[in-house]
C-alpha positions as CSV (number, residue, x, y, z in Angstrom):
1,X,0.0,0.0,0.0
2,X,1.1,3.4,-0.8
3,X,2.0,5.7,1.2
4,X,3.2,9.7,1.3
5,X,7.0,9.3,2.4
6,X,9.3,6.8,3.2
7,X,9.7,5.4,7.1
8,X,13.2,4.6,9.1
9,X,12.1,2.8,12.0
10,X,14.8,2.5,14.3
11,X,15.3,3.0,18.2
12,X,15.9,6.1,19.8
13,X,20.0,5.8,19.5
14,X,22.0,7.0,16.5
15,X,23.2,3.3,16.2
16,X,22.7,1.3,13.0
17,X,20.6,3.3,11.3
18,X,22.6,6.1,11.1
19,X,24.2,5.7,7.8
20,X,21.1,5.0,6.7
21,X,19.8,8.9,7.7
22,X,22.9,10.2,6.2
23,X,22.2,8.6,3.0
24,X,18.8,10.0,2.8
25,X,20.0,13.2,3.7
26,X,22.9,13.5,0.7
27,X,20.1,12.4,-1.7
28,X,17.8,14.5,0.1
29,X,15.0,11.9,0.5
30,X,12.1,13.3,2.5
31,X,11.2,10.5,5.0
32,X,10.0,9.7,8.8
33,X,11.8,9.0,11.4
34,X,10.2,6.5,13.4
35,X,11.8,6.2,16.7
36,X,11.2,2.8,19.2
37,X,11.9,3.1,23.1
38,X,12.7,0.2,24.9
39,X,8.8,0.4,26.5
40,X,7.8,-0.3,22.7
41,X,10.3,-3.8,22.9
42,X,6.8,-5.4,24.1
43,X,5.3,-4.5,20.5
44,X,5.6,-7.1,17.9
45,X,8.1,-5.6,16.1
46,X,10.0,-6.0,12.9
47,X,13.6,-6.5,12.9
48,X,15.3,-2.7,13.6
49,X,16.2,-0.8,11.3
50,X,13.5,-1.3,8.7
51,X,12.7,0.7,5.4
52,X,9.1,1.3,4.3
53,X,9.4,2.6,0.5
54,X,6.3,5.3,-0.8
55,X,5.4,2.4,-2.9
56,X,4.7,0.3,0.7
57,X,8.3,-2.0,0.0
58,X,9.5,-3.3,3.7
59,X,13.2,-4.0,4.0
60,X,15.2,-4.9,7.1
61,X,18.6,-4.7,7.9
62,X,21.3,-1.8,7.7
63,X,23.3,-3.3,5.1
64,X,20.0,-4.3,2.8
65,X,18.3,-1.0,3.1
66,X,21.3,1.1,2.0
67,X,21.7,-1.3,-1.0
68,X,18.0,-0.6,-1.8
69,X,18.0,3.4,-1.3
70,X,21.3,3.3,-3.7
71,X,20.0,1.6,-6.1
72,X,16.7,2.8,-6.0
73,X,17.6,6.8,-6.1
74,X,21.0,7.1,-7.1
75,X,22.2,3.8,-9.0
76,X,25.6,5.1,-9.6
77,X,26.7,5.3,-5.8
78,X,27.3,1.0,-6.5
79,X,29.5,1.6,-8.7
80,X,30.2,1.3,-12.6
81,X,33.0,-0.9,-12.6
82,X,34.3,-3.8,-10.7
83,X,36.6,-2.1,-8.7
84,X,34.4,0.4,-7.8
85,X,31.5,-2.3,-7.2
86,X,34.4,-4.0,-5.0
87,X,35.1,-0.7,-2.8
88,X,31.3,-0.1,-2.4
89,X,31.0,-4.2,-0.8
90,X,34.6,-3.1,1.6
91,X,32.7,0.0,2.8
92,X,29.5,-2.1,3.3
93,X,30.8,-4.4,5.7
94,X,32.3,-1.3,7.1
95,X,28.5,0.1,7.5
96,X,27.4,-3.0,9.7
């Protein structure tokens, strides 16, 4: 289901979804921040961070969700060669 702006769910910490904000900021995405407290742990909730797309996509995972931003906004931050798709993976792992 559609809806008006992406969602970052994420707890209340800079933590592992931190490189995710400062992705959406250098291609300034417009999204929400939705922040979790550890009162909210009782909640059925989906693994943190987590990615809602406008088109109503759910992804999890830090390393998953900066893949799908990249590729979906900005397909040129994976790189265009091999080497450059190599470097991209090295920072990854760096990310997590």
């Amino acid at each position: 289901m559609p809806i008006d702006k992406p969602v970052l769910g994420y707890f209340d910490i800079r933590g592992q979804a931190q490189c995710i904000r400062y992705l959406l900021s250098h291609l300034t995405c417009d999204y929400e921040d939705k922040y979790y407290t550890p009162e909210d742990m009782g909640l059925c909730l989906p693994a943190l961070p987590y990615f809602v797309d406008k088109t109503g996509e759910t992804i999890s995972n830090t390393i998953p969700i900066l893949k799908y931003i990249a590729e979906k906004y900005y397909p040129d931050l994976l790189g265009n060669s091999a080497e450059d798709k190599a470097l991209v993976e090295k920072v990854a792992m760096e990310a997590e």
